[in-house]
C-alpha positions, 0 to 999 in steps of 0.5 A, a space after each residue: 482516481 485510485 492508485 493501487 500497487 501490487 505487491 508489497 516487497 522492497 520495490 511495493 514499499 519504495 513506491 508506497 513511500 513516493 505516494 505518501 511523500 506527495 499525500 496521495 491515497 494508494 492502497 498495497 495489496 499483495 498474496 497476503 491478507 490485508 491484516 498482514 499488511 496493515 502495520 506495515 502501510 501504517 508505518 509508511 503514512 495514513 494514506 497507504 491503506 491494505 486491500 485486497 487483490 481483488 480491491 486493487 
């Protein structure tokens, strides 16, 4: 199963935050290109991955 969550704001984030505590793969997209992204999910946990809208 694949999770995705879009959106990456406060709200984005904290549900990115719950994922990575149970080590779950769930990949954040939002308006922006994934590259904008990718510090940001990788501060969070390596299984916060950036995708596209298209992706997710």
């Amino acid at each position: 199963m694949n999770y995705s969550i879009i959106g990456f704001g406060a709200v984005g984030q904290a549900l990115a935050r719950a994922f990575a505590r149970k080590n779950i793969d769930v990949t954040v997209a939002s308006r922006r290109p994934p590259e904008t992204l990718m510090q940001r999910a990788r501060a969070i946990g390596p299984t916060v991955v950036p995708g596209t809208l298209q992706d997710a």
